[in-house]
C-alpha positions as CSV (number, residue, x, y, z in Angstrom):
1,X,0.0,0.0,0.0
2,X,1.4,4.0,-0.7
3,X,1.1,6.6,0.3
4,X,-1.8,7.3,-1.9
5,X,-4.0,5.6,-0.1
6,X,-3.7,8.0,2.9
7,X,-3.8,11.2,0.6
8,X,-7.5,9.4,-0.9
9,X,-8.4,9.3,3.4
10,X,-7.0,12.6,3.7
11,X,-9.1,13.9,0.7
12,X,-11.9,12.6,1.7
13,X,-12.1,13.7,5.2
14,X,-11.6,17.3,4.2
15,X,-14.2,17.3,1.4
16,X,-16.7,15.6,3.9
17,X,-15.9,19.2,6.5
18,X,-16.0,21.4,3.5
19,X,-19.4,19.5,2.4
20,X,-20.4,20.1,5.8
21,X,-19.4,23.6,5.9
22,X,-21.4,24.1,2.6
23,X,-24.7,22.7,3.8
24,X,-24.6,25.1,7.2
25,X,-24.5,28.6,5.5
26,X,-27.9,29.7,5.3
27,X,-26.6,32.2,2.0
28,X,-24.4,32.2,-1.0
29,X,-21.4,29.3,-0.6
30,X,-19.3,30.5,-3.6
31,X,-15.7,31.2,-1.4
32,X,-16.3,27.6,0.3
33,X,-17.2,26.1,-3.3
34,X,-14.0,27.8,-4.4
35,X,-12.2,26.5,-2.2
36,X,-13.2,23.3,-2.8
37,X,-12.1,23.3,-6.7
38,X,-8.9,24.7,-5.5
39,X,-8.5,21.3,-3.0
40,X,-9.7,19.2,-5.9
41,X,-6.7,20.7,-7.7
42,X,-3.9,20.5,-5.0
43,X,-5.0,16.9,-3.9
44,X,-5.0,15.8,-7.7
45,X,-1.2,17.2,-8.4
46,X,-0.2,15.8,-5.0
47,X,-1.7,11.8,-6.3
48,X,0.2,12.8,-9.1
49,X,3.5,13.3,-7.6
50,X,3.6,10.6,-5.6
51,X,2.4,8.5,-8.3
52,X,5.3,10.1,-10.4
53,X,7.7,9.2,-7.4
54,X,6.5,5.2,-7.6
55,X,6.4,5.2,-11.4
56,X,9.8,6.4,-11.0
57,X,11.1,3.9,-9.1
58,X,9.2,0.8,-10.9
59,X,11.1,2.0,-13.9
60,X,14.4,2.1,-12.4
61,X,13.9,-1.1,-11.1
62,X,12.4,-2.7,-14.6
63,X,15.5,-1.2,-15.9
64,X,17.8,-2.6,-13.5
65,X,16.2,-6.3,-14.2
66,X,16.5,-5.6,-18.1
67,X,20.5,-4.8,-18.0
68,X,21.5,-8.1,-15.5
69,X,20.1,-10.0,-18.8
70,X,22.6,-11.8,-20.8
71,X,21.4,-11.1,-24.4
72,X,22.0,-8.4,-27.3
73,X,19.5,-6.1,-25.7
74,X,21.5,-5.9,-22.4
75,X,23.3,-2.7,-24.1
76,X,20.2,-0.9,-24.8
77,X,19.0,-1.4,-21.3
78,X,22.2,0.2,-19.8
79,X,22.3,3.0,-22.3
80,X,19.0,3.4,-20.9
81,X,20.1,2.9,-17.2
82,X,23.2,5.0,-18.0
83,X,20.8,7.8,-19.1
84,X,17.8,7.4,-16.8
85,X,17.5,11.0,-15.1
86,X,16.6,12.1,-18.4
87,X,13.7,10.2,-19.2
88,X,10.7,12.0,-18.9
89,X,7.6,10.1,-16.9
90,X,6.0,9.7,-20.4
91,X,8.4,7.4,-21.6
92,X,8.7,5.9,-17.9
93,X,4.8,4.7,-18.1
94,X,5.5,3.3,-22.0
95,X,7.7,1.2,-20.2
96,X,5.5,0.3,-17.6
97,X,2.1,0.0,-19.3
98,X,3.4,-1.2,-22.8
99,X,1.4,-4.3,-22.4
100,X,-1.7,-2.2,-21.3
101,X,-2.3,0.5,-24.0
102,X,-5.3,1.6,-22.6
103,X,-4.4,2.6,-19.6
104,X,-1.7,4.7,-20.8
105,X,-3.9,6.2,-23.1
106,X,-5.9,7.2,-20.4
107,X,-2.8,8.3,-17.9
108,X,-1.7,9.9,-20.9
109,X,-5.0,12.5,-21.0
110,X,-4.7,12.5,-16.7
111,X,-1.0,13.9,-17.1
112,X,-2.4,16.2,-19.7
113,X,-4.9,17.6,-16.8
114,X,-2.0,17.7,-14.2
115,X,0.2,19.9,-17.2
116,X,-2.9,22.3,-17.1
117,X,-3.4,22.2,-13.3
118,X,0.2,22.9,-12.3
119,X,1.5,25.5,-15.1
120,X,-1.9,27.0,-16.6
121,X,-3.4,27.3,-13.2
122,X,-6.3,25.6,-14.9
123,X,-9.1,23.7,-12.5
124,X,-9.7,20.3,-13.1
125,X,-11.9,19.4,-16.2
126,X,-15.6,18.0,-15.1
127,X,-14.2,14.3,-16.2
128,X,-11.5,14.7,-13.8
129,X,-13.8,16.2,-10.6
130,X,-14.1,12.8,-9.0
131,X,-10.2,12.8,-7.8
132,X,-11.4,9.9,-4.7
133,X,-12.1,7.8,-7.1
134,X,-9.3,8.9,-9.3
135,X,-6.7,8.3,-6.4
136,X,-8.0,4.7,-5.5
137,X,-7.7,4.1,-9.7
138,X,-4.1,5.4,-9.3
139,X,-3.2,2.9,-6.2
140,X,-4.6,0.1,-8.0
141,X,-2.5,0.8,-11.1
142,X,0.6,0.8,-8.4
143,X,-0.7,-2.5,-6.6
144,X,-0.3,-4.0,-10.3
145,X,3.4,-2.7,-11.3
């Protein structure tokens, strides 16, 4: 289990107060309601880091096993391990997920959310509002690896 299951609990307790907070005011809500997009986003980009972090080190680690083997491709692998803190997290889930192309297609368009989120300032798309459920969908992808 990571540490993303305690950021989903974490998530979830403070939406729940927020909720709570929304239902007691008696007139307009829109600061709480903003503040509550604004945790949607910093909760999403913090799954996403320590996502990034795990992906990370599955990589590594895939890498690692790929450059012990004995055949031609063993000198691919190390240029690869050689060269490793360059590789972007794009190419580290093509790695990953090459056997599962549809859910790197879909991390693919969540990545493309978190670009928007942390360097546009954008809030998160109507797909994406859900980020429980999105969190628990990320620690089952890491319970796979």
């Amino acid at each position: 289990m990571s540490r993303l299951s305690e950021t989903q609990r974490a998530y979830g307790t403070l939406v729940q107060l927020l909720d709570q907070e929304i239902r007691k005011r008696s007139g307009p809500a829109r600061d709480l309601e903003r503040l509550r997009e604004t945790l949607d986003v910093a909760f999403y980009l913090l799954g996403w880091s320590q996502f990034e972090y795990l992906v990370r080190q599955e990589a590594a680690d895939l890498i690692d096993e790929k450059t012990r083997s004995k055949s031609v491709e063993h000198h691919a692998w190390r240029y690869l391990q050689d060269n490793l803190r360059a590789l972007a997290v794009r190419r580290r889930l093509d790695l990953i997920f090459h056997t599962n192309p549809a859910v790197r297609t879909q991390l693919d368009k969540d990545y493309e959310v978190r670009n928007e989120a942390a360097h546009n300032y954008r809030l998160l798309p109507k797909e994406a509002k859900d980020v429980s459920a999105w969190l628990l969908k990320l620690e089952d992808l890491v319970e796979k690896f």
